[in-house]
N, CA, C and O atoms as a GROMACS GRO file, in nm:
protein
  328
    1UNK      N    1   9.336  31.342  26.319
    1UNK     CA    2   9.205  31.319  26.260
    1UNK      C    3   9.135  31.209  26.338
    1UNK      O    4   9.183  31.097  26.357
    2UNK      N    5   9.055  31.237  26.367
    2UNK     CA    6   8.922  31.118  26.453
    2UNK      C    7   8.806  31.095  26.316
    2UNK      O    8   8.759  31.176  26.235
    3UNK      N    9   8.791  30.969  26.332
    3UNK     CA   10   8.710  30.900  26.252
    3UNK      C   11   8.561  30.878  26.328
    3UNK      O   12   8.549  30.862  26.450
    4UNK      N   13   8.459  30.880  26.240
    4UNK     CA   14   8.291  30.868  26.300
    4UNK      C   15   8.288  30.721  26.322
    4UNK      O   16   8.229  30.668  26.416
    5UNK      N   17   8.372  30.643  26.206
    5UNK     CA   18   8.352  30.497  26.217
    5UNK      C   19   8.464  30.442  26.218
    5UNK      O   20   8.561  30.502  26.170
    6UNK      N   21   8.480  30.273  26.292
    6UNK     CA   22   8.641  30.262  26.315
    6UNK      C   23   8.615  30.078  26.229
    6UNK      O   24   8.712  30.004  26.245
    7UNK      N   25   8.522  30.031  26.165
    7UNK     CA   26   8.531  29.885  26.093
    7UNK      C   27   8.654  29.869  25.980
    7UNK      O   28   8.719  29.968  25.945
    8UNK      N   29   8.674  29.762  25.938
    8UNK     CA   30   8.791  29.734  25.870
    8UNK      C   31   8.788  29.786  25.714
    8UNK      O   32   8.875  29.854  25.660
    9UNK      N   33   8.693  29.748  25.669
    9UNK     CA   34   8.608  29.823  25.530
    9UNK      C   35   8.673  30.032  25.523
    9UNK      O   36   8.742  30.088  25.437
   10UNK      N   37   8.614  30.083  25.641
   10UNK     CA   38   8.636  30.217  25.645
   10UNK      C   39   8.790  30.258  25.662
   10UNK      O   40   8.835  30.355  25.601
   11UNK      N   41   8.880  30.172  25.757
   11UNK     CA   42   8.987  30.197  25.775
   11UNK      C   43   9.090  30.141  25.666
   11UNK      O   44   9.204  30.186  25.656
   12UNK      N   45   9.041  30.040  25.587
   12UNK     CA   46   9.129  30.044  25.423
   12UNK      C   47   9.082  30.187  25.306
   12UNK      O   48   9.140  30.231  25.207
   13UNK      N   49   8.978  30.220  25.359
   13UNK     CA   50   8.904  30.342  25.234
   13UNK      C   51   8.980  30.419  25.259
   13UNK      O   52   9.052  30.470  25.173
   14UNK      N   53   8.986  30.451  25.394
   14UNK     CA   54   8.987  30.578  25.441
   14UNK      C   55   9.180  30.632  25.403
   14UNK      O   56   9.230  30.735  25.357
   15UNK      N   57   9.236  30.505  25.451
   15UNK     CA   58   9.387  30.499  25.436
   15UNK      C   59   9.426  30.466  25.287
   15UNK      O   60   9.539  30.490  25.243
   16UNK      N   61   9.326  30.410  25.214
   16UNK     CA   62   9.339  30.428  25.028
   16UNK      C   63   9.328  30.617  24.974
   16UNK      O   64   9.365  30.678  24.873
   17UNK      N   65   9.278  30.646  25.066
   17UNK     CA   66   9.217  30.802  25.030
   17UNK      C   67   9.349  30.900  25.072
   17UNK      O   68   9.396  30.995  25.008
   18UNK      N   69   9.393  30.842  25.206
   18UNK     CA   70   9.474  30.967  25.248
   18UNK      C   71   9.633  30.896  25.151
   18UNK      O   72   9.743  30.951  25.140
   19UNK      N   73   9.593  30.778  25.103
   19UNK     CA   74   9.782  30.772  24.970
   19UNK      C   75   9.791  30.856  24.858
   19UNK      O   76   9.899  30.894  24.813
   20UNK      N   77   9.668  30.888  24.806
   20UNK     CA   78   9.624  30.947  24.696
   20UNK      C   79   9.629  31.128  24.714
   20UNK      O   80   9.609  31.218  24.633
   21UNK      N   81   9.663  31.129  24.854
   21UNK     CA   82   9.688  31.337  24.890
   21UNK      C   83   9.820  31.313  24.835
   21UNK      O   84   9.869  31.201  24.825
   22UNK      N   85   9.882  31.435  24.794
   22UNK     CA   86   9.995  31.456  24.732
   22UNK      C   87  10.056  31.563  24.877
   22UNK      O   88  10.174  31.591  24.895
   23UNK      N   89   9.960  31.600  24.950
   23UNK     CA   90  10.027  31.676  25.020
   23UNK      C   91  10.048  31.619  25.210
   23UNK      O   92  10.089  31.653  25.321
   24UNK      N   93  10.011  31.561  25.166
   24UNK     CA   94  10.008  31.439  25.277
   24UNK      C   95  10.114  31.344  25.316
   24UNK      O   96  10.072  31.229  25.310
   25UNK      N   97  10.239  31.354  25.355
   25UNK     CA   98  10.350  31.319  25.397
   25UNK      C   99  10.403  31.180  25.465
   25UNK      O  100  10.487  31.093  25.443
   26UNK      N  101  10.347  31.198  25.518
   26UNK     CA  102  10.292  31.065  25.615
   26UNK      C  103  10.165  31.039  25.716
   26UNK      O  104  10.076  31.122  25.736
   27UNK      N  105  10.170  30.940  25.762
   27UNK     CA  106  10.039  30.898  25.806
   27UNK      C  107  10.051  30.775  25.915
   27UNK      O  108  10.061  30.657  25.881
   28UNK      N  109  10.046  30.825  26.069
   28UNK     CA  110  10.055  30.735  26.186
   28UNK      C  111   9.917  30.710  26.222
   28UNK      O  112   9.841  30.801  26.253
   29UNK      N  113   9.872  30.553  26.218
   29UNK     CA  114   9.749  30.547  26.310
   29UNK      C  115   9.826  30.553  26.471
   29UNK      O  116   9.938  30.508  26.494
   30UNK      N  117   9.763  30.598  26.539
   30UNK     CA  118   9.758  30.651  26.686
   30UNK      C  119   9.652  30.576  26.800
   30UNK      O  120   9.536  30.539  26.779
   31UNK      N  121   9.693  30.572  26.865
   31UNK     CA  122   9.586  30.598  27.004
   31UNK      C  123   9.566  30.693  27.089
   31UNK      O  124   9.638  30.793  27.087
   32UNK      N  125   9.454  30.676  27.187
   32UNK     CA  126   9.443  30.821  27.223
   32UNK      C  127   9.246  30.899  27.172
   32UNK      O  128   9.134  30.854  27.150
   33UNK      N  129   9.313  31.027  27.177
   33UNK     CA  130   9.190  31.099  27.176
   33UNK      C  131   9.143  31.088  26.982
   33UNK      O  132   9.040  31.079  26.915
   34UNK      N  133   9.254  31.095  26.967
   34UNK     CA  134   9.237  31.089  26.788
   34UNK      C  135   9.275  30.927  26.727
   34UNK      O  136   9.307  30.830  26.796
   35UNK      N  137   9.263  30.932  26.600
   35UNK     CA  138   9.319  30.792  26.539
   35UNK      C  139   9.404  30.773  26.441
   35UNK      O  140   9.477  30.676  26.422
   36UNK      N  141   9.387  30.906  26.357
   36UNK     CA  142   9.530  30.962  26.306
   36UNK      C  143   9.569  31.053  26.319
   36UNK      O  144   9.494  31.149  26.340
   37UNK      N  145   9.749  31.071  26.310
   37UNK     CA  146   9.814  31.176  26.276
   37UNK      C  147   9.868  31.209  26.125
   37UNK      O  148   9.948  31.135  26.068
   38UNK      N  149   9.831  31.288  26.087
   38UNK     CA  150   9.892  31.345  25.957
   38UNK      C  151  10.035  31.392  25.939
   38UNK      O  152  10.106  31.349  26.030
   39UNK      N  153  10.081  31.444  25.877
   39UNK     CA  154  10.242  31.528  25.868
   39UNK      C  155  10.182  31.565  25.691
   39UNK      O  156  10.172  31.486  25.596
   40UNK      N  157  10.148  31.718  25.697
   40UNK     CA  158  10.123  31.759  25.590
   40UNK      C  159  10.254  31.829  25.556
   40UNK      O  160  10.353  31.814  25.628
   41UNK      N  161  10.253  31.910  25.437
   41UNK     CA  162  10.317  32.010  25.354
   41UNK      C  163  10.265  32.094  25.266
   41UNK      O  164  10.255  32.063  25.148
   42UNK      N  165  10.230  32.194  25.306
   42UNK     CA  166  10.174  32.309  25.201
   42UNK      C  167  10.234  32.457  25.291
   42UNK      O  168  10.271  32.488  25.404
   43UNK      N  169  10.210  32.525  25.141
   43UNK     CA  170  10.263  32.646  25.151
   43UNK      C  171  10.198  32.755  25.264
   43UNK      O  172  10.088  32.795  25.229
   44UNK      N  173  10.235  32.797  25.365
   44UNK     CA  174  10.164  32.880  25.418
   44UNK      C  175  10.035  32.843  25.490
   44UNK      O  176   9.985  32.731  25.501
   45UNK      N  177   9.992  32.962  25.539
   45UNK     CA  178   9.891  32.935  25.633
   45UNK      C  179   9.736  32.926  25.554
   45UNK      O  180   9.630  32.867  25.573
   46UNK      N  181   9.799  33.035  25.442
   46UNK     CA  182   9.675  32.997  25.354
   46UNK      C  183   9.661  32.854  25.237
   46UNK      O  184   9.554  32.831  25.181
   47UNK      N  185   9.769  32.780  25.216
   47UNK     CA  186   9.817  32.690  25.184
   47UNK      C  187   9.730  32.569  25.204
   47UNK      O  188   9.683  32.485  25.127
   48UNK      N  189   9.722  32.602  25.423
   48UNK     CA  190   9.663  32.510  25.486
   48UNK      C  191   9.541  32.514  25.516
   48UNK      O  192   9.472  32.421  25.557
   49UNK      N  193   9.494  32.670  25.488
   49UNK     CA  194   9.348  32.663  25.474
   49UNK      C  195   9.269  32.619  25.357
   49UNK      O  196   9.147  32.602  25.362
   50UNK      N  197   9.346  32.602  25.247
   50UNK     CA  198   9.314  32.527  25.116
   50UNK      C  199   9.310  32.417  25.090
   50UNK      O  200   9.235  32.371  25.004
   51UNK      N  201   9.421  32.324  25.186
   51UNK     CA  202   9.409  32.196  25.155
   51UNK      C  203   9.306  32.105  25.301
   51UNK      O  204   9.262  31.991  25.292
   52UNK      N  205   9.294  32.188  25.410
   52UNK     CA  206   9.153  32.173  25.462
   52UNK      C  207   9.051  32.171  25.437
   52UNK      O  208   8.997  32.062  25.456
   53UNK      N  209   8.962  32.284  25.381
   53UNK     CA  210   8.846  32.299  25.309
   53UNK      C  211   8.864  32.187  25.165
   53UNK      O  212   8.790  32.095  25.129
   54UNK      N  213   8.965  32.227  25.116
   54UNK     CA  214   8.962  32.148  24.967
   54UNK      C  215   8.997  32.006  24.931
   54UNK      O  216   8.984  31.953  24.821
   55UNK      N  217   9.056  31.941  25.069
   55UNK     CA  218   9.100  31.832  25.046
   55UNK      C  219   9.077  31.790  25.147
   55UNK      O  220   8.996  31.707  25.105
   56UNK      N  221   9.078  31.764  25.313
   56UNK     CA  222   9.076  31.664  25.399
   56UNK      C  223   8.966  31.683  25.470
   56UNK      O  224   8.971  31.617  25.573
   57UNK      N  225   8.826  31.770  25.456
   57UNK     CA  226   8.741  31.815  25.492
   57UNK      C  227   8.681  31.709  25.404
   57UNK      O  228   8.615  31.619  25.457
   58UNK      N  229   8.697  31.711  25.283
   58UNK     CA  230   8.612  31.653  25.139
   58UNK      C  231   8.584  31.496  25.211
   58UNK      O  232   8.475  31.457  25.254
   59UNK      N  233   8.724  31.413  25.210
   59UNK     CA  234   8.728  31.288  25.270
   59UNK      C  235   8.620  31.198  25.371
   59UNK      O  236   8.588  31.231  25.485
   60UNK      N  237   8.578  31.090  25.306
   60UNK     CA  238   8.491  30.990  25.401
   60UNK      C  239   8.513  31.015  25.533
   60UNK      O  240   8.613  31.069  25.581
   61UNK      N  241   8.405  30.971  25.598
   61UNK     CA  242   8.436  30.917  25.747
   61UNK      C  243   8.511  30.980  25.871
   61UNK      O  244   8.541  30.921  25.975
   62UNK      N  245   8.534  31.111  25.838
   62UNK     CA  246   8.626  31.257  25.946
   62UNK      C  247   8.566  31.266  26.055
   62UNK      O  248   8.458  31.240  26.004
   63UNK      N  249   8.547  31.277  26.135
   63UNK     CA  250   8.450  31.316  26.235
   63UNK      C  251   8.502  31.436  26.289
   63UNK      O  252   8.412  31.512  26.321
   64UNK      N  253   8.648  31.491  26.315
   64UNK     CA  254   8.711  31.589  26.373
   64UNK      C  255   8.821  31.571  26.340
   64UNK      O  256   8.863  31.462  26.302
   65UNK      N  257   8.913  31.717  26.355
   65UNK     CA  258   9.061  31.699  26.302
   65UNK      C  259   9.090  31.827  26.419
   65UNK      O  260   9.005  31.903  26.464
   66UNK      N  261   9.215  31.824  26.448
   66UNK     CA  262   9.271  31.894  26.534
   66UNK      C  263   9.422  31.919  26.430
   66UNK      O  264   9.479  31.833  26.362
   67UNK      N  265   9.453  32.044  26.444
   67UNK     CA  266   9.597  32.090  26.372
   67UNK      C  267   9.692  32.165  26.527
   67UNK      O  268   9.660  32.223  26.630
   68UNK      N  269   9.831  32.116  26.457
   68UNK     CA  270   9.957  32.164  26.559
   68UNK      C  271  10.060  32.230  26.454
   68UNK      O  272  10.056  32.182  26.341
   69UNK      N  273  10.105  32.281  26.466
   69UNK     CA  274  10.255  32.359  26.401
   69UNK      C  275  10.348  32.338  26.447
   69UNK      O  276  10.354  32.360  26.568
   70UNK      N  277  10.465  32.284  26.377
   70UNK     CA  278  10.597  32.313  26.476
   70UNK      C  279  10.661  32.425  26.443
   70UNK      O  280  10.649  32.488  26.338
   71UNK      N  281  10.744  32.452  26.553
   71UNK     CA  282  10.791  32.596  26.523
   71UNK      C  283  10.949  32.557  26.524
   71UNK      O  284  11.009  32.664  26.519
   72UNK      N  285  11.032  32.463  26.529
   72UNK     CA  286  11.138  32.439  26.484
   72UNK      C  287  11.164  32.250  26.582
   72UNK      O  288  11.098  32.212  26.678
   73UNK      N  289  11.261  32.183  26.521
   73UNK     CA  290  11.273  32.086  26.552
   73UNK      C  291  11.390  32.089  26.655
   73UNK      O  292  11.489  32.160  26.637
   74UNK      N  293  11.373  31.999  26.775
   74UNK     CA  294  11.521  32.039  26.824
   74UNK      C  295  11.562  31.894  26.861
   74UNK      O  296  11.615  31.886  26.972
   75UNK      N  297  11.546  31.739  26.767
   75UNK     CA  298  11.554  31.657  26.766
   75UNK      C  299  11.523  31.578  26.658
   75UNK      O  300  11.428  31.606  26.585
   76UNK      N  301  11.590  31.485  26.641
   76UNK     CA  302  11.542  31.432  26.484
   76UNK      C  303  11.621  31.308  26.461
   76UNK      O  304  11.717  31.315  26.386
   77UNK      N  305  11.587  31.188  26.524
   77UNK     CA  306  11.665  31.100  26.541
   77UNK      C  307  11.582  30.970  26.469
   77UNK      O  308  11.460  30.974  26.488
   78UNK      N  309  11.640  30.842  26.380
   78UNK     CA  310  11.547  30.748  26.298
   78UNK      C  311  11.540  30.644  26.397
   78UNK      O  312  11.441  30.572  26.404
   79UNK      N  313  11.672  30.626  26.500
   79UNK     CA  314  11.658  30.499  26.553
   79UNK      C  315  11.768  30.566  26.655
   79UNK      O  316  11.855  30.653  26.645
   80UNK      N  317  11.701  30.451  26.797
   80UNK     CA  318  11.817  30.462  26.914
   80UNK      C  319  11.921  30.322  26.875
   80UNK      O  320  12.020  30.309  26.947
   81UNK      N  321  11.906  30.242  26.789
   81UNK     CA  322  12.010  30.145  26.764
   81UNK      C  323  12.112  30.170  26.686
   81UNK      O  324  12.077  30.237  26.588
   82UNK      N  325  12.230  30.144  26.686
   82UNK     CA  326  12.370  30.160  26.573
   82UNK      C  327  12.370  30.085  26.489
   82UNK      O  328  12.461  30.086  26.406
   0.00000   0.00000   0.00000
């Protein structure tokens, strides 16, 4: 997700808004072309066309969102330390 505006005011709203998704998993600010990454969960493809239009479309301050799928994990590690 890329934001229209990046002040401190918008980036507490905006991150008060995305605690309150239920389907919303986690949440990395980033650098780069975008400013966040999401990690959603919903059912299906139509799932995700529902909680787009109905939920992260709705949200302050979006300017653009870009979506990825994974198609299986082949790594999954919390930490390189013991």
């Amino acid at each position: 997700v890329s934001l229209d505006k990046h002040d401190e005011q918008v980036l507490q709203e905006f991150g008060a808004e995305l605690a309150r998704v239920p389907e919303i998993l986690e949440v990395y600010l980033v650098t780069g072309e975008f400013d966040y990454l999401l990690k959603v969960a919903v059912s299906g493809t139509r799932g995700y066309e529902k909680f787009l239009s109905g939920t992260l479309y709705k949200l302050p301050y979006i300017r653009q969102s870009k979506s990825t799928f994974t198609l299986r994990c082949l790594k999954k590690a919390h930490s390189i330390f013991p």
